[in-house]
C-alpha positions as CSV (number, residue, x, y, z in Angstrom):
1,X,-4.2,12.4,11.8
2,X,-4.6,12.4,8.1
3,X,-2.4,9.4,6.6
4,X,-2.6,10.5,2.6
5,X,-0.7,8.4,0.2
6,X,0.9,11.1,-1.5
7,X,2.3,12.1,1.7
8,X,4.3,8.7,2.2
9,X,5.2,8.4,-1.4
10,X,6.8,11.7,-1.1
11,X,8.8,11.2,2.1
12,X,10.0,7.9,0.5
13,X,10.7,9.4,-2.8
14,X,12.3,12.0,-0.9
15,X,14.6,10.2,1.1
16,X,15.6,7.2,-1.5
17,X,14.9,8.3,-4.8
18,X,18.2,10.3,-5.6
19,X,20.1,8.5,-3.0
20,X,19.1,4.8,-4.2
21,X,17.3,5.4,-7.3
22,X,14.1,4.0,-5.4
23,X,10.9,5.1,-6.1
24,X,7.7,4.2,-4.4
25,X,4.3,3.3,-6.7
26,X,1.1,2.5,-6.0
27,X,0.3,-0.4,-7.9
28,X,-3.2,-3.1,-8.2
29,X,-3.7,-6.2,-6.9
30,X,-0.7,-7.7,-5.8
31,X,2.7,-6.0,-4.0
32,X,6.0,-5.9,-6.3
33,X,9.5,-4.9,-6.5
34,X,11.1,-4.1,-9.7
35,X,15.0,-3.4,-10.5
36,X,15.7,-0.7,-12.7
37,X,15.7,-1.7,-16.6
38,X,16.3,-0.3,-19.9
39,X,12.7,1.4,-20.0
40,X,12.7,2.4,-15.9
41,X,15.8,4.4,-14.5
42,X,15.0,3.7,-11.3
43,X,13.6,0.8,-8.6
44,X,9.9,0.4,-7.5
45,X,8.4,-0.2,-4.6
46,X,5.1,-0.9,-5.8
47,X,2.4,-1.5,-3.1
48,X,-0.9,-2.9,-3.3
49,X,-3.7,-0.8,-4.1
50,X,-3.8,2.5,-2.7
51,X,-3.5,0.4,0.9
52,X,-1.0,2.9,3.4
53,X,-0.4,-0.6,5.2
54,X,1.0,-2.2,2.3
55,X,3.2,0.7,1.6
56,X,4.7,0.3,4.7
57,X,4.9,-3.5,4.6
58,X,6.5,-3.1,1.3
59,X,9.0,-0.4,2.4
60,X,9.9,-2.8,5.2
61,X,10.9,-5.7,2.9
62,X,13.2,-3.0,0.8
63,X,14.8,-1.6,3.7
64,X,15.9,-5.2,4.7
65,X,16.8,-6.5,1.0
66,X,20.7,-6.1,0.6
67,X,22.2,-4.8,-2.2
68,X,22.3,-8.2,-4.4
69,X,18.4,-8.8,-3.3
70,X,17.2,-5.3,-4.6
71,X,18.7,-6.2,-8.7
72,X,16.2,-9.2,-8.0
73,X,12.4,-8.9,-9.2
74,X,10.9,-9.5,-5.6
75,X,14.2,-9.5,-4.2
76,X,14.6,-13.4,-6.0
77,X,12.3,-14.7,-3.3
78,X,9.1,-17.3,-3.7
79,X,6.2,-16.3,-3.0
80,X,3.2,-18.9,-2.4
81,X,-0.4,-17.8,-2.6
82,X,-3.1,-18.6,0.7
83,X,-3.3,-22.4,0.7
84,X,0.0,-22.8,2.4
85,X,0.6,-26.3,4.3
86,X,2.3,-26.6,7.4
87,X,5.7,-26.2,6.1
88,X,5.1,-23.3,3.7
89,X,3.2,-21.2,6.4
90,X,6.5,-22.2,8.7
91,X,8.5,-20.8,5.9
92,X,6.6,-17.9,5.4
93,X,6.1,-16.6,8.8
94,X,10.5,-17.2,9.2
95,X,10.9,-15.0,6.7
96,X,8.2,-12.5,7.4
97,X,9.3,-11.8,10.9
98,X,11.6,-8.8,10.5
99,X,9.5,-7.1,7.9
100,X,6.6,-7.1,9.8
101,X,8.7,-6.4,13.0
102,X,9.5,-3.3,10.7
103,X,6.3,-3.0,9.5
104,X,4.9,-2.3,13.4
105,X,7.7,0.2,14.0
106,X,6.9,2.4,11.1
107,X,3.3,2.0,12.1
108,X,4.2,3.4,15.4
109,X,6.1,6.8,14.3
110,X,3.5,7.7,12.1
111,X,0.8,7.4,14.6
112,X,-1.9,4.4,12.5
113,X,-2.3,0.9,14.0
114,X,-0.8,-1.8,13.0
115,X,-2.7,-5.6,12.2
116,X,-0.3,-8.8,11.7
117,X,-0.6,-10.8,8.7
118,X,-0.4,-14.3,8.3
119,X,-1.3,-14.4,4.8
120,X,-2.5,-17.8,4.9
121,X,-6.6,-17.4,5.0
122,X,-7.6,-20.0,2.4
123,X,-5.5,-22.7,3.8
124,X,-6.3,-25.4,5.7
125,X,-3.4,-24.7,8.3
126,X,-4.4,-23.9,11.9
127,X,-2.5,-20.2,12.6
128,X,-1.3,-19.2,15.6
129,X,-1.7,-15.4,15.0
130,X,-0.7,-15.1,18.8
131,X,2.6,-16.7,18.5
132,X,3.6,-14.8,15.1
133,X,2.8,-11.3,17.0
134,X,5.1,-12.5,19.7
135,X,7.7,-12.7,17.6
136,X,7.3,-10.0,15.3
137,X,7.0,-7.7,18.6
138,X,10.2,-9.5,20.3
139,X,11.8,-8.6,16.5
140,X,10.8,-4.7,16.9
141,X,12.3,-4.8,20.5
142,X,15.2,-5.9,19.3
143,X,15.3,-3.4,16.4
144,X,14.9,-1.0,18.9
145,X,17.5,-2.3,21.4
146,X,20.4,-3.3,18.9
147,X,19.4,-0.3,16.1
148,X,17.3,-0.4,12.8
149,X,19.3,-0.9,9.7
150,X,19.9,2.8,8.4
151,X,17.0,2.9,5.5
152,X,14.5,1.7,7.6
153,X,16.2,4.3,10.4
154,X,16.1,6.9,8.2
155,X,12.3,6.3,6.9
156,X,11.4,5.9,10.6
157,X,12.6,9.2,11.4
158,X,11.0,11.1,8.2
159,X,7.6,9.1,9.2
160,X,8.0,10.0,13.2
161,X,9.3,13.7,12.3
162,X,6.1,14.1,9.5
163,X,3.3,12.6,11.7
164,X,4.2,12.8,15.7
165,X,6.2,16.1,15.5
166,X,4.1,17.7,12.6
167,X,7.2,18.5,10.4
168,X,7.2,19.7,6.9
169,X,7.5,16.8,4.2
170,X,10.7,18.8,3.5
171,X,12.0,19.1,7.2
172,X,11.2,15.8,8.1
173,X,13.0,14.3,5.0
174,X,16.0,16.2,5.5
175,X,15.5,14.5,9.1
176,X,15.4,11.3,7.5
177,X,18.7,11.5,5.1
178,X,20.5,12.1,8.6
179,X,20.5,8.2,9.6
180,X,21.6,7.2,6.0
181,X,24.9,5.8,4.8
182,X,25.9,6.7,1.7
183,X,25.6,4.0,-0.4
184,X,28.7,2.7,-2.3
185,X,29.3,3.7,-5.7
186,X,28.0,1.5,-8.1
């Protein structure tokens, strides 16, 4: 199975780009979100160098973010580098739980592996990768058993419709748009 970036830029694109004015971008370094602004019409998803994994990890934080979160750079949240203490890593992981739940889930439909992070490898905080994976996979069971919120529902489908059922990137983002709400008007 061939996972090309172009491919998952354009089933995102093609699901939330007219409905949510949400466009996906492949970016350097470091993962961002951006609101619109004067000089951009629309919202970016900007993932971390060419990395299909990020794009999905970053995919999963926007299809949790409410409404308020995504006029937010980086939905308003804090972000501490590796070097975490105790606390911090506690923090992080708490908040990193659905995401990555998410994160495993989209993973699954379109067929690639999927690898925890704990984000924390220069810190002098023992990990307990196990634990974290336990409770990002209780997360996706419970996505699965109580639903997925719609975006990440709708993306699911495109990426399980694209990948497991060979689809057309137009048939499997028509697919998609069938587990969206329409947004309210702005």
């Amino acid at each position: 199975m061939n996972h090309r970036l172009e491919d998952v830029i354009a089933l995102f694109d093609g699901l939330f780009q007219d409905t949510f004015a949400t466009r996906l971008v492949r970016g350097d370094d470091e993962p961002l979100y951006l609101p619109a602004d004067a000089d951009t019409p629309f919202h970016r998803v900007i993932f971390a160098r060419g990395f299909y994994a990020s794009a999905l990890h970053e995919i999963s934080h926007w299809c949790i973010a409410g409404e308020g979160r995504r006029q937010w750079e980086d939905y308003g949240y804090w972000y501490l580098p590796d070097g975490r203490d105790a606390v911090e890593q506690h923090d992080f992981e708490a908040v990193e739980v659905a995401p990555q739940a998410l994160e495993r889930l989209f993973s699954r439909a379109c067929g690639l592996g999927f690898h925890i992070s704990v984000d924390n490898l220069g810190g002098d905080v023992e990990v307990d990768r196990e634990a974290f994976l336990a409770r990002v996979e209780a997360r996706a069971e419970r996505y699965e058993s109580e639903g997925l919120p719609p975006r990440a529902a709708a993306f699911r489908c495109a990426l399980h419709r694209f990948y497991r059922e060979s689809a057309s990137l137009e048939a499997a983002i028509v697919s998609g748009r069938g587990w969206l709400v329409a947004p309210l008007p702005a």
